[in-house]
C-alpha positions as CSV (number, residue, x, y, z in Angstrom):
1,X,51.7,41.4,56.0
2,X,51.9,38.1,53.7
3,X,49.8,37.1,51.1
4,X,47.1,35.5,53.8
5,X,46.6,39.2,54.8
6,X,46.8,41.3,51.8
7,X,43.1,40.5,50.0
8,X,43.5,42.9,47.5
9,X,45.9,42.9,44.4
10,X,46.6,46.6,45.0
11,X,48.0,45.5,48.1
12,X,49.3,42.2,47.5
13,X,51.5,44.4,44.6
14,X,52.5,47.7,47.4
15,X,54.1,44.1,49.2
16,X,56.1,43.0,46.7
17,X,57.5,46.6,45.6
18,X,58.6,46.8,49.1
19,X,60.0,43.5,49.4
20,X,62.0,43.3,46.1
21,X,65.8,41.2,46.1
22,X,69.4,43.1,45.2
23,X,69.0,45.9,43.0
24,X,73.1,46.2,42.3
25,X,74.4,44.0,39.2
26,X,71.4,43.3,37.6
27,X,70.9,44.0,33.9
28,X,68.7,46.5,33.2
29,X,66.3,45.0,31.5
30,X,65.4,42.2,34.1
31,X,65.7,45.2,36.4
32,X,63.2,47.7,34.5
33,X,61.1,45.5,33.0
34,X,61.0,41.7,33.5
35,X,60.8,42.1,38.0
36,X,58.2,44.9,37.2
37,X,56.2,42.2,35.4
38,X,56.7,39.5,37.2
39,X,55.4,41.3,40.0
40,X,51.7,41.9,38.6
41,X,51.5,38.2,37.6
42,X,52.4,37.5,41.5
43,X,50.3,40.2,42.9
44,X,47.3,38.6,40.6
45,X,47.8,35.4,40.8
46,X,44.9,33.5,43.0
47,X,45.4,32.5,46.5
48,X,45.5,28.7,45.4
49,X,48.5,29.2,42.8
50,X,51.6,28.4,44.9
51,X,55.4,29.7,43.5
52,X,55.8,25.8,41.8
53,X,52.8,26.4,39.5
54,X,54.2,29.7,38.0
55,X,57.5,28.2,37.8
56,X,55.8,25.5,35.7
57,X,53.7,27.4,33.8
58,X,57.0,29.9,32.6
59,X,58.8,26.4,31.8
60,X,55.8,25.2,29.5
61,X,56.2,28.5,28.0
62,X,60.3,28.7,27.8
63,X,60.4,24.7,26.2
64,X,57.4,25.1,24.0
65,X,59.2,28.0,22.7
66,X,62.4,26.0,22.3
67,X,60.6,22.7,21.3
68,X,59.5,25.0,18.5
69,X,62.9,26.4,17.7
70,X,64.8,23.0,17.8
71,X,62.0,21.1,15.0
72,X,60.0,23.4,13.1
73,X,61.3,26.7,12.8
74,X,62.1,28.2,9.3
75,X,62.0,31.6,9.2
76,X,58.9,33.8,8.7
77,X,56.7,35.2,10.7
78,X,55.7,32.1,12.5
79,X,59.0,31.5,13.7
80,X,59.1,34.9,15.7
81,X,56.5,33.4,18.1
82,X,59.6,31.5,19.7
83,X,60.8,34.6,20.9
84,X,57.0,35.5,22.7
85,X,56.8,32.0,23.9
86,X,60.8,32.7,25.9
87,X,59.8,36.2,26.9
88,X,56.5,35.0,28.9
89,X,58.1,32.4,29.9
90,X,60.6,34.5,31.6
91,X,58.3,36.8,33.1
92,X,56.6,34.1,34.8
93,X,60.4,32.9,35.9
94,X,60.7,36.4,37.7
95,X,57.2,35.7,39.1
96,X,57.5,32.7,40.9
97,X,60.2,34.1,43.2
98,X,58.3,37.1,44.0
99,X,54.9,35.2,44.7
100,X,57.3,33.2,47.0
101,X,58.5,36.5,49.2
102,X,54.1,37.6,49.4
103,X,53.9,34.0,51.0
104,X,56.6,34.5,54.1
105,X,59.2,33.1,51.9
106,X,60.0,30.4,49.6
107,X,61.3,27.2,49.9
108,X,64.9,24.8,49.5
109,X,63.2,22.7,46.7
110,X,61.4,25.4,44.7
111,X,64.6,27.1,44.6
112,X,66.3,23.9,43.4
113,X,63.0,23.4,40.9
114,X,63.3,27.0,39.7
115,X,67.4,26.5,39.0
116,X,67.4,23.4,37.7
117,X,64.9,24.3,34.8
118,X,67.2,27.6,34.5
119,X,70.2,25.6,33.7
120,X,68.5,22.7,31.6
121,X,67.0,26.0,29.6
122,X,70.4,27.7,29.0
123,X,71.4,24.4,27.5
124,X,68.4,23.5,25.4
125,X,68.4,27.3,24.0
126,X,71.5,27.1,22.2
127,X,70.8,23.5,21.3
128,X,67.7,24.6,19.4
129,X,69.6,27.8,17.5
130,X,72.1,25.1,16.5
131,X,69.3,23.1,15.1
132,X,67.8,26.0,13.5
133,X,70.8,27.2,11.9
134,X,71.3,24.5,10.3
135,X,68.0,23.6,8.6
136,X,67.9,27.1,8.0
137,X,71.5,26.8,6.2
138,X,71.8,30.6,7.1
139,X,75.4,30.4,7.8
140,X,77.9,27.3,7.3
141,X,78.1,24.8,9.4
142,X,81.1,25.3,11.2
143,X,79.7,28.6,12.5
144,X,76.9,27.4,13.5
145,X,78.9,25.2,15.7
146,X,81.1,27.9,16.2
147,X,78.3,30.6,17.7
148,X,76.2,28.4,19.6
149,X,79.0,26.4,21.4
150,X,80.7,29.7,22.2
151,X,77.2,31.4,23.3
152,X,76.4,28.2,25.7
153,X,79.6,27.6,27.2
154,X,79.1,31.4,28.3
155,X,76.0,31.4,29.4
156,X,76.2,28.7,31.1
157,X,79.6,29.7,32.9
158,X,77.9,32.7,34.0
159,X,75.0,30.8,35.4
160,X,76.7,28.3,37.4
161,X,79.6,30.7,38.8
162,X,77.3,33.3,39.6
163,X,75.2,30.7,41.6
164,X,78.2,29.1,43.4
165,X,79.3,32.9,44.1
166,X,76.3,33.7,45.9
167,X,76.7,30.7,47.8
168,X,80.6,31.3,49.0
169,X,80.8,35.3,49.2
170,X,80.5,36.4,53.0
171,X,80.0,39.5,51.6
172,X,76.0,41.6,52.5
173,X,74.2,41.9,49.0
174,X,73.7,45.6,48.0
175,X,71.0,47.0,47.9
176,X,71.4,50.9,47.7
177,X,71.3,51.8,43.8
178,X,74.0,54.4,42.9
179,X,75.0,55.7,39.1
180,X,77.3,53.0,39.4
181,X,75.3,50.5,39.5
182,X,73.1,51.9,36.9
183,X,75.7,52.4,34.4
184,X,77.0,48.4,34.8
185,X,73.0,47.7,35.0
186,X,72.7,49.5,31.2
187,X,76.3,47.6,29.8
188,X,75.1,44.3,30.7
189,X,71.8,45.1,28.8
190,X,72.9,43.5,26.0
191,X,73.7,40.1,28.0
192,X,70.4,40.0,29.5
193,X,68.5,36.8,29.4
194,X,65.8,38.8,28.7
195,X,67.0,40.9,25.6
196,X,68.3,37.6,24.5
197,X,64.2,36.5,24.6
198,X,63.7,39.3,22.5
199,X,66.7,38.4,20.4
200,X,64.4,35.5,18.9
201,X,61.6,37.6,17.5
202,X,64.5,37.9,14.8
203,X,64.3,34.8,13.6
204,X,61.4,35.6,11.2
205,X,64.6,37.2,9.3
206,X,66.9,35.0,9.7
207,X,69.9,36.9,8.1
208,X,69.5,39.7,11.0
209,X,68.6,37.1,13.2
210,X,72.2,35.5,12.7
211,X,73.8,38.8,12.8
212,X,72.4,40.2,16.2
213,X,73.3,36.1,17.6
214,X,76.6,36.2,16.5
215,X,77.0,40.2,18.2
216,X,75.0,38.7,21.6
217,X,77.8,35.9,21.4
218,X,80.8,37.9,21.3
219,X,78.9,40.4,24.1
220,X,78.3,37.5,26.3
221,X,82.2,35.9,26.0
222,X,83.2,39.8,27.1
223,X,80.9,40.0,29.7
224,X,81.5,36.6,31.0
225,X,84.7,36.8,31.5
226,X,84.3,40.2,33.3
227,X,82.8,38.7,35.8
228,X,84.7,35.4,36.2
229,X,87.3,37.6,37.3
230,X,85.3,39.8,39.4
231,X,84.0,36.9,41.5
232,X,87.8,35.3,41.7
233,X,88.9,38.7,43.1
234,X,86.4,38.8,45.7
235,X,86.7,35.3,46.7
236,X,90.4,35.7,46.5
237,X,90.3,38.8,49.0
238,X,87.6,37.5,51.1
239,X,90.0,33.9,51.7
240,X,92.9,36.5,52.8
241,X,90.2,38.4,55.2
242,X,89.6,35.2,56.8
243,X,92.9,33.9,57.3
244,X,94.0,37.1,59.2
245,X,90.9,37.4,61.4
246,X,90.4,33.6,62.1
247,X,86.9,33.0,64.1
């Protein structure tokens, strides 16, 4: 069944549960919450609305939201509405790929759309906290620097290696979920790009707000570096596999 035979949303949504991606290594948060949305906004969406208009629409969202951050945010309550503008924006992010799997599948340049804007957004974000930080002169200026170049360069590390990864790794993705993987899905919680939407609802106080970054920062360096070496192991075992069971 595919989205041309499913009619109803109660059954366009039974689709998607049973068609979800990898379950193992994802934060918990994108796991538990974010997918679960993602998927109602898929299972709604009208029969015109193609996977490139929810990616769109989450990107208006996610760069209003930053747009926001990097020229007028002060503090207040005003400013927390950065943080609603990043968190629907990611829900329709999770969206588009599921609204992709109801139509038979998605395809090579939505995927490249859909990363593209991921990457240019990781980017951006920090750029904009930088920004913020600075007219906000809640910290000095060389920790602004400090925190937002450290926060990016992770981020973005863990974006691009984890998208290369996928691409090299011969291994099967898991799929079975075991209290393993639950316990590594709950300690990356606080590195979810989702928590980190969240994150900016803070910045109506911006003293916590700079706290909880600072925190996310060190977090994410940990993290990051976890799995750098993770995926250097398994591409450094799966090179030995190959040379002593040549094709």
């Amino acid at each position: 069944m595919t989205d041309t035979t499913a009619s109803t949303f109660r059954q366009r949504f039974e689709l998607l549960r049973a068609a979800q991606k990898r379950r193992t290594g994802v934060p918990l948060y994108t796991l538990a919450v974010n997918r679960p949305v993602g998927r109602v906004i898929a299972a709604a969406s009208p029969h015109g609305i193609t996977p490139n208009h929810l990616t769109a629409i989450g990107a208006l969202f996610t760069f209003a939201g930053i747009l926001y951050l990097l020229v007028w945010a002060e503090g207040g309550l005003a400013s927390a509405l950065v943080g609603v503008a990043l968190v629907v924006g990611f829900f329709f992010d999770s969206a588009d790929g599921q609204l992709a799997r109801l139509r038979g599948g998605g395809s090579a340049a939505g995927e490249w759309l859909d990363h593209v804007i991921d990457g240019i957004r990781i980017v951006l974000l920090h750029i904009a906290t930088l920004a913020f930080l600075l007219r906000t002169e809640a910290v000095p200026a060389w920790l602004a620097f400090t925190l937002c170049t450290v926060f990016v360069v992770a981020a973005s590390a863990t974006f691009f290696a984890g998208s290369l990864f996928e691409k090299l790794t011969t291994g099967a993705p898991r799929t079975q979920v075991t209290s393993g993987s639950r316990l590594r899905s709950a300690l990356m919680l606080p590195v979810d790009y989702g928590v980190t939407c969240w994150l900016y609802l803070l910045t109506a106080v911006v003293p916590v707000f700079v706290v909880i970054y600072a925190l996310a920062a060190l977090a994410k360096v940990g993290t990051t570096s976890m799995l750098l070496a993770k995926w250097w192991r398994t591409l450094r075992r799966e090179d030995r596999e190959r040379r002593s069971n040549p094709s």
